[in-house]
C-alpha positions as CSV (number, residue, x, y, z in Angstrom):
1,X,-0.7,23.9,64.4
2,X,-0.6,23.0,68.2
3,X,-2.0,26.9,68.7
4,X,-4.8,26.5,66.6
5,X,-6.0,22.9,68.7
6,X,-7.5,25.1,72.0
7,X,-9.2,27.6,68.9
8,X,-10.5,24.7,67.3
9,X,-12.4,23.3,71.2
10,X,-13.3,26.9,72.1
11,X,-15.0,26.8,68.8
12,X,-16.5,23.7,69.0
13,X,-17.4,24.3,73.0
14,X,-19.4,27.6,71.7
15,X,-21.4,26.0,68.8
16,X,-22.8,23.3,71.3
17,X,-23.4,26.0,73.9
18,X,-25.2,27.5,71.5
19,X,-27.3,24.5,70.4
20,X,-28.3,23.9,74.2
21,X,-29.3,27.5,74.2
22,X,-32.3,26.9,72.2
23,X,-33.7,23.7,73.8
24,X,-37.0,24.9,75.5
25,X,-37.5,24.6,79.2
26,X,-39.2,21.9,80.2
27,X,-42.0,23.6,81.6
28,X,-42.7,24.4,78.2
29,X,-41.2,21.3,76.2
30,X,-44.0,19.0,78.5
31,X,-46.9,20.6,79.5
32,X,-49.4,18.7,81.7
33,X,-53.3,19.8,82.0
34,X,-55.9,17.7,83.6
35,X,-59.6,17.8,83.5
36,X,-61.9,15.5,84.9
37,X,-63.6,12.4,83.3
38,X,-66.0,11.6,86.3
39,X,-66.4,12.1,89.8
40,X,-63.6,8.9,90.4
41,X,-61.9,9.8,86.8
42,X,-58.8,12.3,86.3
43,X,-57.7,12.7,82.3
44,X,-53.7,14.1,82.1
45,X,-52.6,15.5,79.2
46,X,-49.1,15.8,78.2
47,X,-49.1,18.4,75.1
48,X,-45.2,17.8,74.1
49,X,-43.3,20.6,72.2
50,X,-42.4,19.3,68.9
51,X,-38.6,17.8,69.0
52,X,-39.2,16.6,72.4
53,X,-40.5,13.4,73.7
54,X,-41.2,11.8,76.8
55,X,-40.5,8.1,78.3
56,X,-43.4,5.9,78.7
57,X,-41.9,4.0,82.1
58,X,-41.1,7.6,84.0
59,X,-44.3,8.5,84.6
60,X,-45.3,9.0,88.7
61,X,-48.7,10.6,90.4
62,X,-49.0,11.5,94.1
63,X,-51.8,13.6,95.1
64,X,-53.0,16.0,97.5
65,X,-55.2,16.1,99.8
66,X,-54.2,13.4,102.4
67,X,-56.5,10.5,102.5
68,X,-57.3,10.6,98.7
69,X,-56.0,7.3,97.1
70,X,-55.1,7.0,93.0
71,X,-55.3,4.2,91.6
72,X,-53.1,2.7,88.6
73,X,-53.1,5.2,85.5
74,X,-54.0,4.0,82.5
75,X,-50.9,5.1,80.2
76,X,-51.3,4.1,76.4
77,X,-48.8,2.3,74.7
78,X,-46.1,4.8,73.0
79,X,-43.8,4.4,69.8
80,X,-40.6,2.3,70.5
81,X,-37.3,3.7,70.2
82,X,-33.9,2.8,70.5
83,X,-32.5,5.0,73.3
84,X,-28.8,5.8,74.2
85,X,-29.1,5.8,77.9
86,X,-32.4,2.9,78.4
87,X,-32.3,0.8,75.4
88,X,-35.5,0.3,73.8
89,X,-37.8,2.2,75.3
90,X,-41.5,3.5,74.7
91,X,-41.9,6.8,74.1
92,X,-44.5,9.4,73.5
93,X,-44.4,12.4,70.7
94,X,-46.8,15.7,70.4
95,X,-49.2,14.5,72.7
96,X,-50.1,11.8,75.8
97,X,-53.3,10.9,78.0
98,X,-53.1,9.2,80.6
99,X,-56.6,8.1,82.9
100,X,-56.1,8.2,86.6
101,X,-58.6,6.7,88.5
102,X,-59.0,7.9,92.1
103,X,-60.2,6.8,95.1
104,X,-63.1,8.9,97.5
105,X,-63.2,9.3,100.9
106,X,-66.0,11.4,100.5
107,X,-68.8,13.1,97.9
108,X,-69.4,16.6,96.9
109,X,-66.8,18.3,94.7
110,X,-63.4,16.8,95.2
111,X,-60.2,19.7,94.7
112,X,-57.2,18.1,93.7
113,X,-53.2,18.9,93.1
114,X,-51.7,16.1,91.2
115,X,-48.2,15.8,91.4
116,X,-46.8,14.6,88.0
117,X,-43.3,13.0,87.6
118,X,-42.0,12.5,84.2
119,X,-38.9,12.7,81.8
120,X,-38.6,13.3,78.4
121,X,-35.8,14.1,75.9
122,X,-35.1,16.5,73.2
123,X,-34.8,14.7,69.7
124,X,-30.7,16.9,69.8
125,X,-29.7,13.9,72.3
126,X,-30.3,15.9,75.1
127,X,-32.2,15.1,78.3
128,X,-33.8,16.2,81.1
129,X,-34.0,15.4,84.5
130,X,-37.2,14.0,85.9
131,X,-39.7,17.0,86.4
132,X,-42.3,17.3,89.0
133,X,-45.4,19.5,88.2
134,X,-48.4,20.1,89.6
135,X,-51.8,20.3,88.3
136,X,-55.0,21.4,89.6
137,X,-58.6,19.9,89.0
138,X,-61.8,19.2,90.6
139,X,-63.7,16.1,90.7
140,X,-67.6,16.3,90.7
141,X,-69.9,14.9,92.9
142,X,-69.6,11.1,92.2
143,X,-73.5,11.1,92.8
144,X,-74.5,13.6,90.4
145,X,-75.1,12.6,86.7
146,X,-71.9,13.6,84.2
147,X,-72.4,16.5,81.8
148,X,-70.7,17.0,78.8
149,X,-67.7,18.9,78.9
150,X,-68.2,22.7,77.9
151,X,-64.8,23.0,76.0
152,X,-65.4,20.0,74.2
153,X,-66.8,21.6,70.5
154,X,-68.8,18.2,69.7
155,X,-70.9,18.0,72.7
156,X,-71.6,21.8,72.7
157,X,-72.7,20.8,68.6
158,X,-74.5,18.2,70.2
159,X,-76.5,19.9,72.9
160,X,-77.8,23.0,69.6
161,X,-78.6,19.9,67.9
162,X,-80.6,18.3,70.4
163,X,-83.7,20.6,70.2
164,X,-83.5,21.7,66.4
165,X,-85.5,21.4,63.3
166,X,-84.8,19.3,60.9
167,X,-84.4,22.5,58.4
168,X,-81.6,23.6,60.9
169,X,-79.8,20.5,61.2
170,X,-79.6,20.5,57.4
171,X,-78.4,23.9,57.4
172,X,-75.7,23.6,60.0
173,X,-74.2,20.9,58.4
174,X,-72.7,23.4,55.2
175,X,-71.7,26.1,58.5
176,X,-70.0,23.4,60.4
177,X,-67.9,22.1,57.2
């Protein structure tokens, strides 16, 4: 019986080795993007790994270069939950965006590196450490007038629409769905 004790913990060690095998790496589990709003405007987005989820409170921005200034973000307001380690907490599943506004020292197009802090959790009970990332994006000339963004599929609908007949417009509503 007493033999079968140190089985029973190397057996029990190895299943939950194994479970912390396939958590993702948080590169993965929390990936940041960022694109640019406006000239003064940054838009993060967290796309979040389903399973995971990260804290509402942990997020951090610094920014290079020198002499640019951010102001405070503009973080929604997440889903509470009951957490283990911080009590009841907000938290943020699938997806989060997050408006930065920043501060100009100067006009023309602005390069950026935001530095991102955040923590999240896998739903398993199992936690990360805070992660820095960095993301790159460019700020337009806060002089020049804003243009829709080109990825964005309803403004590119918008700008075929914009010159059409009506015969077309009728017609591209059964191809678009």
């Amino acid at each position: 019986p007493m033999t079968r004790l140190p089985l029973l913990v190397l057996l029990w060690m190895a299943t939950g080795l194994a479970g912390a095998a396939d958590l993702l790496h948080p590169g993965e589990a929390f990936k940041p993007s960022a694109r640019a709003i406006d000239g003064q405007t940054v838009e993060v987005r967290f796309a979040i790994a389903d399973g995971y989820y990260l804290y509402r409170d942990k997020f951090r921005f610094s920014v290079e270069p020198e002499g640019v200034i951010l102001g405070v973000p503009a973080v929604p307001k997440g889903k509470e939950k009951m957490d283990e380690t911080f009590g009841k907490v907000e938290v943020f599943y699938r997806e989060v965006l997050i408006r930065v506004p920043v501060e100009r020292n100067s006009s023309g197009i602005l390069p950026l590196t935001l530095q991102i802090t955040s923590q999240g959790c896998a739903d398993l009970g199992v936690c990360y450490p805070p992660q820095k990332q960095p993301v790159s994006v460019q700020l337009p000339d806060p002089s020049s007038p804003v243009s829709p963004v080109e990825s964005d599929e309803s403004g590119r609908i918008a700008r075929l629409l914009s010159n059409a007949t009506l015969w077309w417009i009728a017609a591209s509503f059964f191809g678009f769905g």
